[in-house]
C-alpha positions as CSV (number, residue, x, y, z in Angstrom):
1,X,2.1,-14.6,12.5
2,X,-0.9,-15.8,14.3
3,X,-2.8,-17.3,11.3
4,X,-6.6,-17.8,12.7
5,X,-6.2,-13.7,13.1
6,X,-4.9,-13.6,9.1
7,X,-8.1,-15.9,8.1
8,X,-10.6,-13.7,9.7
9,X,-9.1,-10.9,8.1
10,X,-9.2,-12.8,4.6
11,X,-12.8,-13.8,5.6
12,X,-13.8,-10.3,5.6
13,X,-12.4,-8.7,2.4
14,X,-15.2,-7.9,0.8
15,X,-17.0,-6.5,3.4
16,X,-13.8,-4.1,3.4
17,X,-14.0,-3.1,-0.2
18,X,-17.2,-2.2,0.1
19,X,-17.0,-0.6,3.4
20,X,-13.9,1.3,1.9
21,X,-15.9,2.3,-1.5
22,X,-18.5,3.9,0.8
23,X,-16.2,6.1,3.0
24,X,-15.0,7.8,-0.1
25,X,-18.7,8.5,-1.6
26,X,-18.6,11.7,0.9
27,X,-17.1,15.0,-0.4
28,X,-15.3,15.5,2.8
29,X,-13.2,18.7,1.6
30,X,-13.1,20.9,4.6
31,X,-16.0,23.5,4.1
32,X,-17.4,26.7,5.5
33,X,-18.1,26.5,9.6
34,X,-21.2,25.5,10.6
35,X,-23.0,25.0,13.7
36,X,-21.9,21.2,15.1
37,X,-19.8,20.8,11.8
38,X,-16.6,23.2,12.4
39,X,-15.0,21.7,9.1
40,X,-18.0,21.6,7.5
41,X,-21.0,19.1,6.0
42,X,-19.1,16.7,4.3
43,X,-16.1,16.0,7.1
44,X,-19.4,15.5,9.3
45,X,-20.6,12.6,7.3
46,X,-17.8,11.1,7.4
47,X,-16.6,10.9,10.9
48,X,-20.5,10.1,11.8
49,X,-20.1,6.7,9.2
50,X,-16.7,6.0,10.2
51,X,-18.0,6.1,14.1
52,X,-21.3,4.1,13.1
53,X,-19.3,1.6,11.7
54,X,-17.6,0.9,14.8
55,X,-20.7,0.9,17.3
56,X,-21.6,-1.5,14.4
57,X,-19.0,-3.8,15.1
58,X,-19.1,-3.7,18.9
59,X,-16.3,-0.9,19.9
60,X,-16.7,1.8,22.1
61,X,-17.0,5.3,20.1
62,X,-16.8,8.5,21.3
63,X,-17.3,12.0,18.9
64,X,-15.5,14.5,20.4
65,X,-17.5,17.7,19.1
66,X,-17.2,16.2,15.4
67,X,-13.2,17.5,15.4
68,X,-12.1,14.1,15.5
69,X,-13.8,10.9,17.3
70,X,-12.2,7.4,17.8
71,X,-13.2,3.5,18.1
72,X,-11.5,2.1,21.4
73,X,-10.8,-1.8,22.4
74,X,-9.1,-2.3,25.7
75,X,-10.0,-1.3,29.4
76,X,-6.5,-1.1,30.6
77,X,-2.7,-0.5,30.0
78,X,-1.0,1.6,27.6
79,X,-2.7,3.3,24.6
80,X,-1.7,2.9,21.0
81,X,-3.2,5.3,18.8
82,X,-4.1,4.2,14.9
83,X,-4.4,8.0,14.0
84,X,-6.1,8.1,9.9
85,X,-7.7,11.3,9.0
86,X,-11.1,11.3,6.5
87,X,-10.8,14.9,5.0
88,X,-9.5,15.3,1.2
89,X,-8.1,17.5,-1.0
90,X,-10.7,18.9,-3.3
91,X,-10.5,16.3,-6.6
92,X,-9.4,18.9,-9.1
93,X,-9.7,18.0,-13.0
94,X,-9.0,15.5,-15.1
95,X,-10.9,12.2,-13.7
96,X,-11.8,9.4,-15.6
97,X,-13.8,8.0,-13.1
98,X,-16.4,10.1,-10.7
99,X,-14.0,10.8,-7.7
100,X,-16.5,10.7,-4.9
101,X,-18.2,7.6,-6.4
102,X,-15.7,4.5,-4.7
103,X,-15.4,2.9,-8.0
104,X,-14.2,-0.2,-8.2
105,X,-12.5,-1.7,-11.1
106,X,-9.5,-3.2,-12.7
107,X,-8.8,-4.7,-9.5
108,X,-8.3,-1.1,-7.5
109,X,-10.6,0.9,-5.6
110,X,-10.9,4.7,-7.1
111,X,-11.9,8.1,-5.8
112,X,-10.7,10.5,-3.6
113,X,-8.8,9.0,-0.3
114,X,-8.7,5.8,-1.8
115,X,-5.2,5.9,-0.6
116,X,-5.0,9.6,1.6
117,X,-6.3,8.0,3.9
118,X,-10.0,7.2,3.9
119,X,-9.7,3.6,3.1
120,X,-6.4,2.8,4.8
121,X,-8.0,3.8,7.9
122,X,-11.5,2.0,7.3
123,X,-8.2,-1.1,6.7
124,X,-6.9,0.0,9.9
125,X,-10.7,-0.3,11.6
126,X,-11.1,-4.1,10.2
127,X,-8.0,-5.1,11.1
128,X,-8.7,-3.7,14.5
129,X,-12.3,-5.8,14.3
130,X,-10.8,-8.6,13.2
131,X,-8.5,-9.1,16.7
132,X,-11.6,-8.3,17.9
133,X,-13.5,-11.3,16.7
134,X,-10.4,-13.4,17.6
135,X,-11.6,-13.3,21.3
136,X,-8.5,-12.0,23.4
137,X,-8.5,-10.3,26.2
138,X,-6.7,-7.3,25.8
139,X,-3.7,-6.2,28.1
140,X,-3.4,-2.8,26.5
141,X,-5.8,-0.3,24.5
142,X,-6.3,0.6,21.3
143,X,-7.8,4.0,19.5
144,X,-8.8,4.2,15.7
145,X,-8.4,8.1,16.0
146,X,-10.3,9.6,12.8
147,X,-8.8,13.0,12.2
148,X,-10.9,15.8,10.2
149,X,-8.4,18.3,8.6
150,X,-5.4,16.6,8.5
151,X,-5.3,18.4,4.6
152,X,-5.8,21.9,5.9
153,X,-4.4,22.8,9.3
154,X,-4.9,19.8,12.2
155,X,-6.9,22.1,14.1
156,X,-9.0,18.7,14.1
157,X,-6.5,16.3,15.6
158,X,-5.3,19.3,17.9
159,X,-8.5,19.8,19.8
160,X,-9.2,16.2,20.2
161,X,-5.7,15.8,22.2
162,X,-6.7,18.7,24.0
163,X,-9.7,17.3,25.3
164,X,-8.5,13.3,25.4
165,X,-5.9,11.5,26.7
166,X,-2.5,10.9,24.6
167,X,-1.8,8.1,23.3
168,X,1.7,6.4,24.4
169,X,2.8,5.8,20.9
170,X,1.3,4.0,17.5
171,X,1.5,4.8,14.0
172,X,-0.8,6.3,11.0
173,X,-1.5,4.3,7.7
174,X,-0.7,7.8,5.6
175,X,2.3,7.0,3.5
176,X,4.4,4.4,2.6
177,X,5.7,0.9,3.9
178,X,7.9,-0.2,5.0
179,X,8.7,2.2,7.9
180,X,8.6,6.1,8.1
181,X,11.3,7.3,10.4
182,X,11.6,10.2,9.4
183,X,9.3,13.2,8.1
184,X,10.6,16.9,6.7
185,X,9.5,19.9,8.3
186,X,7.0,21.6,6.7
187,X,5.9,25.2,6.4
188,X,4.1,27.7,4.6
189,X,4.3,31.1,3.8
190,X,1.9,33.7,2.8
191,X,3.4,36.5,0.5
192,X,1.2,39.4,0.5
193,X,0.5,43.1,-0.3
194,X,-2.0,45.8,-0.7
195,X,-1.3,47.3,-4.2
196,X,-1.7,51.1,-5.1
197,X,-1.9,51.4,-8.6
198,X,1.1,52.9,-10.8
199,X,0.3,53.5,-14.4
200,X,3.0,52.5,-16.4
201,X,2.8,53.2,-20.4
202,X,2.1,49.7,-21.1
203,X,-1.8,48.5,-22.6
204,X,-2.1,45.1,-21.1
205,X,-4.2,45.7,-17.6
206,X,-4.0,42.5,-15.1
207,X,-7.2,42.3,-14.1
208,X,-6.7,39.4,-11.9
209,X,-4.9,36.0,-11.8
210,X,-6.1,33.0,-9.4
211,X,-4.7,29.6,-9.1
212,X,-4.4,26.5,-6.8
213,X,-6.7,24.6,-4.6
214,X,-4.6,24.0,-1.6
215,X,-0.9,25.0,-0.8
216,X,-0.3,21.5,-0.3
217,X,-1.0,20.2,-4.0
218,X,1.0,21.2,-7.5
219,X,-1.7,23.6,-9.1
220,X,-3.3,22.1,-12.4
221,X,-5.1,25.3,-13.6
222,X,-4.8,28.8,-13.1
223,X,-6.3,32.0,-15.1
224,X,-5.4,35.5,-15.7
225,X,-8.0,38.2,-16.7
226,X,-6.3,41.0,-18.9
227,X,-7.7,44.0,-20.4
228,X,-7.0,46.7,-22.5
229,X,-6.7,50.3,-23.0
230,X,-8.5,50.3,-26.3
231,X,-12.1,49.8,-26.0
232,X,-12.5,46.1,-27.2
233,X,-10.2,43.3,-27.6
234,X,-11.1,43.2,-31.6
235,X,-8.6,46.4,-32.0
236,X,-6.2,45.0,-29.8
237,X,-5.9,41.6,-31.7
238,X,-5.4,43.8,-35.2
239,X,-2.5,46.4,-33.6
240,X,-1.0,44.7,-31.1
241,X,2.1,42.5,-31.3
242,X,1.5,41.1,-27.7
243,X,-1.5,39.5,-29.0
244,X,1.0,36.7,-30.9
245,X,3.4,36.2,-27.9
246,X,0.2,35.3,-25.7
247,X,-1.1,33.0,-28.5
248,X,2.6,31.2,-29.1
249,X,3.6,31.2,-25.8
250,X,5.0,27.4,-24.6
251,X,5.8,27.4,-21.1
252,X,9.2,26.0,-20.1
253,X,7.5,23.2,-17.8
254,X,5.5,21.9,-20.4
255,X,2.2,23.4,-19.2
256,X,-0.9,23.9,-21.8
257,X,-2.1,27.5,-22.2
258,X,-5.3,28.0,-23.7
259,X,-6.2,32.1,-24.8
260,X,-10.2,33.1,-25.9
261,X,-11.5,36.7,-25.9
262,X,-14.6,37.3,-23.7
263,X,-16.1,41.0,-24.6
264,X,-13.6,43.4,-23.8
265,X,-11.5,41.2,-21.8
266,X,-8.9,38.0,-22.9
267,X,-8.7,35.0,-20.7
268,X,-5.3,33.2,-20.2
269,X,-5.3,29.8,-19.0
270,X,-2.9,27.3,-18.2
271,X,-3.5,23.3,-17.7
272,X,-1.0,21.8,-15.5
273,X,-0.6,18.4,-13.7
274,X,-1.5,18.2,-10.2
275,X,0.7,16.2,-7.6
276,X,1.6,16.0,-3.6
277,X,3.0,19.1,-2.2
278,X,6.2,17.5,-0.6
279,X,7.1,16.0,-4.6
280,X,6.4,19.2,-6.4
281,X,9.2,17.9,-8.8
282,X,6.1,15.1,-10.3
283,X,3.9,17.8,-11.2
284,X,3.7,20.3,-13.9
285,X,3.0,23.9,-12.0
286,X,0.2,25.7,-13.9
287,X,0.8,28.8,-11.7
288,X,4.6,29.3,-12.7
289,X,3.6,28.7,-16.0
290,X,1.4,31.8,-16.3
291,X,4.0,34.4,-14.3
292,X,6.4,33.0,-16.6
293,X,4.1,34.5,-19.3
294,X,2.9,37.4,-17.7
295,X,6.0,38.6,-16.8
296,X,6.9,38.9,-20.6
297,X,4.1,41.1,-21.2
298,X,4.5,45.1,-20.5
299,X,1.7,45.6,-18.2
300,X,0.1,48.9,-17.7
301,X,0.0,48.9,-13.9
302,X,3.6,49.1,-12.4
303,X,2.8,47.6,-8.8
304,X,1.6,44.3,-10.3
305,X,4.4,44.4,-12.8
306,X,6.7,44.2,-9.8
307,X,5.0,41.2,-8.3
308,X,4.6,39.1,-11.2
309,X,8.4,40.0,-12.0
310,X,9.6,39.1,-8.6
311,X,7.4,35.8,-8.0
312,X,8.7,34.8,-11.8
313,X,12.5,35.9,-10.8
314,X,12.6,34.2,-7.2
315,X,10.2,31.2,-7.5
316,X,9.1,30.7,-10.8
317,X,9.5,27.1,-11.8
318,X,11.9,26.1,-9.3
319,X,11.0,23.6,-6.7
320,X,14.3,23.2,-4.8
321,X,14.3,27.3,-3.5
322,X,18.0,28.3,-5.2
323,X,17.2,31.5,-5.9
324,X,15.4,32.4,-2.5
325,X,18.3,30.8,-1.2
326,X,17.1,28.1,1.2
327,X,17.8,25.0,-0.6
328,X,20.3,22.4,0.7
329,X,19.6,18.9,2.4
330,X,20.5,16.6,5.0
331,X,21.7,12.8,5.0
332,X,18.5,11.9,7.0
333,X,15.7,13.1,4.8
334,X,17.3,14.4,1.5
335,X,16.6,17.8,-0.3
336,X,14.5,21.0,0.5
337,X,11.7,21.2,-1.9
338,X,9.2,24.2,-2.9
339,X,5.9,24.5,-4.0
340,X,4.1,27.7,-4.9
341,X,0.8,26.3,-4.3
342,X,-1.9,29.1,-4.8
343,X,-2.1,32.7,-6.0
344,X,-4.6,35.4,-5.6
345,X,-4.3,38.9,-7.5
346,X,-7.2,41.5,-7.7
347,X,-7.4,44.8,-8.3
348,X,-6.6,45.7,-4.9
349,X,-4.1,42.8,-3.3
350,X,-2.2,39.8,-4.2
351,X,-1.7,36.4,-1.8
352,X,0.8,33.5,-2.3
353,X,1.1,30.9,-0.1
354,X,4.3,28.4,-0.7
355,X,4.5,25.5,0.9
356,X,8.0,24.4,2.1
357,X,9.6,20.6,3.2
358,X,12.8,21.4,4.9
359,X,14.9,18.6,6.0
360,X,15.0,17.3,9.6
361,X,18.4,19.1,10.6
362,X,17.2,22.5,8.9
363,X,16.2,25.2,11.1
364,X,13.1,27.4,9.9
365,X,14.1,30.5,11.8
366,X,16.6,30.7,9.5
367,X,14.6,29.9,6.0
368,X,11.4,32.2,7.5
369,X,14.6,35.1,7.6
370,X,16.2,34.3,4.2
371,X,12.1,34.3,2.8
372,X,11.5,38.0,4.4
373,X,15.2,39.2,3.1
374,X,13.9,37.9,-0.6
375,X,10.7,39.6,-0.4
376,X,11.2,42.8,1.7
377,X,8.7,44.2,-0.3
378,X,5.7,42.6,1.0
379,X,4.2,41.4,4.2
380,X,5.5,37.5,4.3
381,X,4.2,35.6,7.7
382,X,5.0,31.5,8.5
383,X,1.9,29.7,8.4
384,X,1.2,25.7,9.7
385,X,4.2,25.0,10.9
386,X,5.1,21.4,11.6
387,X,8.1,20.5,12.7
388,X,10.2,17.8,11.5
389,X,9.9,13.7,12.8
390,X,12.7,11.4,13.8
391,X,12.0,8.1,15.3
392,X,15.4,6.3,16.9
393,X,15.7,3.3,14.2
394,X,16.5,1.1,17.8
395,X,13.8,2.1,19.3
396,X,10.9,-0.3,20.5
397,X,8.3,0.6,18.0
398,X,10.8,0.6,14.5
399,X,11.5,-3.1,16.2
400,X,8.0,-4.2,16.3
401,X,6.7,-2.8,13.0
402,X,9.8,-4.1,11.4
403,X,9.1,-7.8,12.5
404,X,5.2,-7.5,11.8
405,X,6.2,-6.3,8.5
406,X,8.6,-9.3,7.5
407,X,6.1,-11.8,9.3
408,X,3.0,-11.2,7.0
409,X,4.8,-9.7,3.8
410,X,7.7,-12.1,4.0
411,X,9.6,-9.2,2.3
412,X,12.8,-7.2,3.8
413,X,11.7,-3.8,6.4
414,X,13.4,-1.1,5.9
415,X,13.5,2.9,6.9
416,X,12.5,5.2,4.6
417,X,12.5,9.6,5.0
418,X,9.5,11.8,3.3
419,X,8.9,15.1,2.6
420,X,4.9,14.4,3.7
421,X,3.6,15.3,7.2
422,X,1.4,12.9,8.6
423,X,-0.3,12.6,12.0
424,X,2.9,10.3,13.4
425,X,4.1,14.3,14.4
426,X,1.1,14.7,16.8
427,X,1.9,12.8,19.4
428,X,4.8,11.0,20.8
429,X,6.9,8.2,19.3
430,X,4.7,7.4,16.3
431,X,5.7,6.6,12.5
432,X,4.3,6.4,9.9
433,X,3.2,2.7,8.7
434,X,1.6,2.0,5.0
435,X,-0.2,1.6,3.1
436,X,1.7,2.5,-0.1
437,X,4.0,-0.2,-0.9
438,X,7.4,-0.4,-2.6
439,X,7.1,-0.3,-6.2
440,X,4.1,1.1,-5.9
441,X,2.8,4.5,-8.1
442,X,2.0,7.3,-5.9
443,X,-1.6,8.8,-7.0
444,X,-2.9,10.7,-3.4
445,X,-3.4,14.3,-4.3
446,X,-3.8,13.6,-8.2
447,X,-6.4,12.8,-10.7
448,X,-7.3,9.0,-10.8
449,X,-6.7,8.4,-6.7
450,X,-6.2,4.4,-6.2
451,X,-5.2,2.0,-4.3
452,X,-4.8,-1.9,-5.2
453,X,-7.2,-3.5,-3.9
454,X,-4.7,-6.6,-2.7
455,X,-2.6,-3.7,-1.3
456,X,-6.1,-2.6,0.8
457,X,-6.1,-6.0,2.1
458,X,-2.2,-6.6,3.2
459,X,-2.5,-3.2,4.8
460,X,-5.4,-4.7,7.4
461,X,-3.4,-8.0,7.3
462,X,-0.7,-6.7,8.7
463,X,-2.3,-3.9,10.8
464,X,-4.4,-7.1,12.4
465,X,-0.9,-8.8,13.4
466,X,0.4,-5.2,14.7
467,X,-2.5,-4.5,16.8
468,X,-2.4,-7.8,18.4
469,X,1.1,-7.7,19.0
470,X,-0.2,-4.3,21.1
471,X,-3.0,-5.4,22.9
472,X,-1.1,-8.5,24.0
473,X,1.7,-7.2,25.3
474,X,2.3,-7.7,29.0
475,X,5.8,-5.6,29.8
């Protein structure tokens, strides 16, 4: 470990904490198009501070249309790409702190991307600066490649390859250390229909149901709209028994459902817990909840009857797809898992979208056929489709982050398989490299986003001794 490199680092902690706190004050959910912000206001912010910072400390930046930009060091020789993204998933309930405020207290910094993947990237940029300050001459080049909708679609990270060069190989502080070798494939598919109505001889009408922020997160909240035959809800809480199965319902998962009468209508509610997509097993599924409910009640419109029936039958609160049956798993990256991540019904249509994580050897021809076969009803198309990462464990970059890991952490490197998809799949030999470190609890896509603010500074300790291992290198 070169050690005047690890005391600059040290020397500028605090200037990373607060660098880090202010990255995260942006609400960089992706947003509505606008003109010279394609992902919207807040993603525009961001990328602009995140490239200020870096003309700030003396690198070359380039914005490349505001779908991505990058901080370069280097003149020459191969390019290793640092590739962090500065989009979010929308914050969702049940803060105790202001998610977009970059608290920091109780010795972690707080708020949305704390640790997906604002601040691990700003780590990456001072451990970047820090080599920097060191005063080598660099052999080889490095790009801090800030991504824009890394959450939502990588249309982001996909122009800006289109448009600049590749890098050779590098790594993305978006997961866990030690070493990502190997990432699940992941897909999503949209379940769809138009809906003619069918009267049935049931009173409950569906109104609508909507739940889920993003197909990549365990829905905390979703609500259903019912109405009624009778002309107010007053009559149908004296004469109708359905009234006291709503009312007593517990979901099986644990969920809360909360029922009030608004005019002539009742609203159903259910309270879930939020968690990553690719661990849908860690959350509590506020969406499942409700069909489970729902699909109890004899509804007055057939059609949506059917959907809530088959969505309740086929998905419901599984998240290893048994019933649809695609589930299985290799002895690279472990189990399939499932996550029926938002749902739509009106009057006129319902939407689904389920996010899948298949494992490496899996094929998706073969789960997108086995999806269509379960729901031949409805229109189902694949959507985002990543396909799965495998890094050789002998190859030259598993070797390298294996040794800087040891070096600075003095602890044992190993390989590790996730269901997440990070940006090590957009270009070619790349892993994944931090900053979540064993032992650690995983809070990215939940309430309370954190990371330890000793963990924020190994992550640019270590990414210092990578990235001058990099820029040194002569072969």
């Amino acid at each position: 470990m070169n050690k005047k490199l690890d005391q600059i680092v040290l020397s500028l902690k605090e200037e990373l904490y607060r660098e880090a706190s202010e990255i995260i004050k942006f609400r960089s959910v992706q947003g509505e198009f606008e003109k010279d912000a394609p992902f919207g206001k807040g993603v525009k912010e961001a990328l602009n501070y995140a490239l200020k910072l870096g003309e700030k400390y003396g690198f070359n930046t380039k914005n490349v249309d505001n779908y991505a930009g990058h901080v370069e060091f280097g003149s020459s020789g191969k390019l290793f790409g640092v590739l962090g993204h500065l989009d979010v998933v929308p914050e969702g309930s049940g803060w105790s702190v202001n998610p977009y405020e970059g608290v920091i207290k109780d010795g972690y910094l707080w708020g949305r991307g704390a640790i997906d993947d604002k601040a691990p990237t700003i780590a990456a940029l001072f451990a970047l600066r820090a080599v920097k300050e060191l005063g080598i001459k660099p052999q080889n080049r490095v790009r801090i490649i800030f991504g824009t909708n890394e959450e939502s679609g990588w249309e982001g990270v996909k122009y800006y390859l289109k448009h600049e060069e590749m890098p050779d190989w590098g790594v993305t502080p978006d997961a866990d250390f030690p070493i990502i070798y190997a990432e699940k494939g992941i897909v999503n598919f949209k379940i769809s229909a138009s809906v003619a109505s069918h009267s049935s001889n049931g009173n409950i009408f569906l109104a609508s149901f909507e739940g889920g922020e993003a197909s990549n997160m365990v829905p905390s909240h979703a609500t259903a709209i019912l109405k009624f035959k009778e002309e107010s809800v007053g009559k149908f809480v004296k004469d109708f028994k359905e009234l006291n199965l709503i009312k007593s319902f517990k979901p099986a998962n644990g969920a809360r459902v909360e029922v009030r009468p608004v005019d002539d209508e009742l609203i159903v509610e259910s309270f879930g817990k939020s968690a990553h997509g690719s661990k849908p097993e860690e959350g509590v599924n506020a969406i499942s909840a409700l069909l489970e409910l729902l699909s109890k009640l004899k509804l007055s419109d057939e059609g949506f009857g059917k959907i809530i029936k088959d969505l309740n039958e086929k998905i419901g609160y599984e998240t290893d797809g048994k019933t649809l049956g695609i589930f299985g798993s290799d002895g690279i990256s472990g189990k399939l898992t499932l996550n029926l991540g938002t749902l739509k019904i009106d009057r006129e249509s319902f939407e689904a979208v389920v996010n899948i994580r298949y494992p490496v050897f899996f094929n998706v021809d073969m789960i997108e056929s086995q999806m269509k076969e379960s729901f031949s009803k409805f229109k189902v198309e694949r959507q985002h489709h990543q396909p799965p990462l495998y890094v050789s464990p002998n190859s030259e970059l598993v070797k390298i982050l294996s040794e800087v890991y040891e070096d600075v952490t003095g602890e044992k490197a190993y390989l590790i398989a996730i269901g997440g998809g990070t940006y090590a799949r957009a270009i070619p030999n790349a892993a994944a490299f931090g900053p979540l470190f064993p032992g650690r609890e995983s809070t990215e896509h939940q309430p309370n986003e954190r990371i330890k603010l000793d963990d924020l500074l190994m992550t640019a300790r270590i990414y210092a001794q990578l990235l001058y291992r990099v820029l040194t290198q002569t072969k």
